[in-house]
C-alpha positions as CSV (number, residue, x, y, z in Angstrom):
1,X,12.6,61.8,38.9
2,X,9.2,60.0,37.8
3,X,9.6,56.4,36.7
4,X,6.4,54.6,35.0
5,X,6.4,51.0,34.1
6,X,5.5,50.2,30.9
7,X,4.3,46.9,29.6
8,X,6.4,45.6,26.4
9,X,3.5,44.3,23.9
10,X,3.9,41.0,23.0
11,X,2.4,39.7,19.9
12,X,1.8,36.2,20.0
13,X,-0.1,33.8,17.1
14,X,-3.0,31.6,17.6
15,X,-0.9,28.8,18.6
16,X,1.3,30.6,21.7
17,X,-2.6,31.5,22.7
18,X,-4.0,27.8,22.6
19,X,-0.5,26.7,25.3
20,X,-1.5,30.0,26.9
21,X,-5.1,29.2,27.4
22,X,-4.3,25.3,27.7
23,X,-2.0,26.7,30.8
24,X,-4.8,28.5,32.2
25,X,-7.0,25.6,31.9
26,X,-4.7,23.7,34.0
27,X,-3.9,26.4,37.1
28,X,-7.1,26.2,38.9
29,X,-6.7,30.4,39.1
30,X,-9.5,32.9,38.5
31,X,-8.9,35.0,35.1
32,X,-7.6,38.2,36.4
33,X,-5.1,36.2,38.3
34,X,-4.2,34.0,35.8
35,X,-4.0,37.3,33.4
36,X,-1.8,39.0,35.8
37,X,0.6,36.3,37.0
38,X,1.3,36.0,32.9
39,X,1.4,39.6,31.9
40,X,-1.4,39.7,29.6
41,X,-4.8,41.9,29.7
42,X,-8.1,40.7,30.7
43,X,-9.5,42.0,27.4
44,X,-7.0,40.4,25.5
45,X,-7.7,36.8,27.2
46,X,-11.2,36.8,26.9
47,X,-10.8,38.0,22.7
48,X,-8.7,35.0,21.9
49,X,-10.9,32.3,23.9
50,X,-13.7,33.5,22.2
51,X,-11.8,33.1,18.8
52,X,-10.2,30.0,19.2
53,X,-13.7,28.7,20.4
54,X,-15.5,29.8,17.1
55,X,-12.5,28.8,15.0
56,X,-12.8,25.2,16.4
57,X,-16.6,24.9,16.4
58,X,-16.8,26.2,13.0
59,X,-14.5,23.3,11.5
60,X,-16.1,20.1,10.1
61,X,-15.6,17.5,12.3
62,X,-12.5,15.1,11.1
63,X,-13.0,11.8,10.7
64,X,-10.8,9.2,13.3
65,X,-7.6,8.4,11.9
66,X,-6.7,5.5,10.1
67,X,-6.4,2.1,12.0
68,X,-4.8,-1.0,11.2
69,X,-7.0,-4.0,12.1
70,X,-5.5,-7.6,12.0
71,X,-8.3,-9.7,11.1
72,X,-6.0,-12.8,11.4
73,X,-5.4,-15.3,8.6
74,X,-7.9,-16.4,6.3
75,X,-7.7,-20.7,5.8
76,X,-6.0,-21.0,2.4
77,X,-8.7,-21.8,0.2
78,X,-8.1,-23.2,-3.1
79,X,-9.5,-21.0,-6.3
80,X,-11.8,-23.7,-7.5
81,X,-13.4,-23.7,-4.2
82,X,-16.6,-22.4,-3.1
83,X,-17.4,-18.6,-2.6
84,X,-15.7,-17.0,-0.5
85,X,-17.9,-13.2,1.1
86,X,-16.3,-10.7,3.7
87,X,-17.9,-8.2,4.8
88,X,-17.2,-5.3,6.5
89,X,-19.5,-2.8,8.7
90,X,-17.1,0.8,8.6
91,X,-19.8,2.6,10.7
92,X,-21.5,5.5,9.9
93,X,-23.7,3.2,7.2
94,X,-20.9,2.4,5.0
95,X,-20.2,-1.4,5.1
96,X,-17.7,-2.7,2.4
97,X,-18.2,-6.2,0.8
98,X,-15.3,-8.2,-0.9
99,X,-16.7,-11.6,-3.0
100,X,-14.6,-14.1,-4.8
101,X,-16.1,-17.0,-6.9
């Protein structure tokens, strides 16, 4: 009697490929070894790096999250005082300017 072994196909998403890459990354082993020890194809690997890589080069660059920034407590001034400026540089050539008085 003649037995074959048959791979199962497993279809996984763009994420399961990013961990799956990420993992390769990561084991210091040469593609076909890598490829093997996980029970995926060589052709397959090589497709999705490819398209993850053009995916994320072909998205605008976001901009760095929000961070609070405790510019400590401004000396109580009273309202019929002088002027009071602050000025803020944001980077990028955007500076915001606040002016009372």
């Amino acid at each position: 009697m003649e037995t074959t072994s048959r791979r199962l196909r497993v279809k996984r998403g763009a994420e399961q490929w990013r961990v799956l890459l990420s993992r390769f990354d990561g084991s210091g082993l040469s593609v076909a070894e890598f490829c093997a020890r996980e029970g995926i194809s060589d052709s397959s690997f090589h497709r999705w790096r490819s398209r993850l890589r053009a995916a994320s080069s072909s998205q605008p660059e976001r901009a760095a999250p929000a961070v609070f920034l405790d510019a400590g407590v401004l000396q109580r001034v009273p309202a019929s005082a002088a002027r009071l400026e602050l000025a803020l540089d944001l980077g990028g050539g955007l500076q915001l300017s606040l002016v009372r008085g």
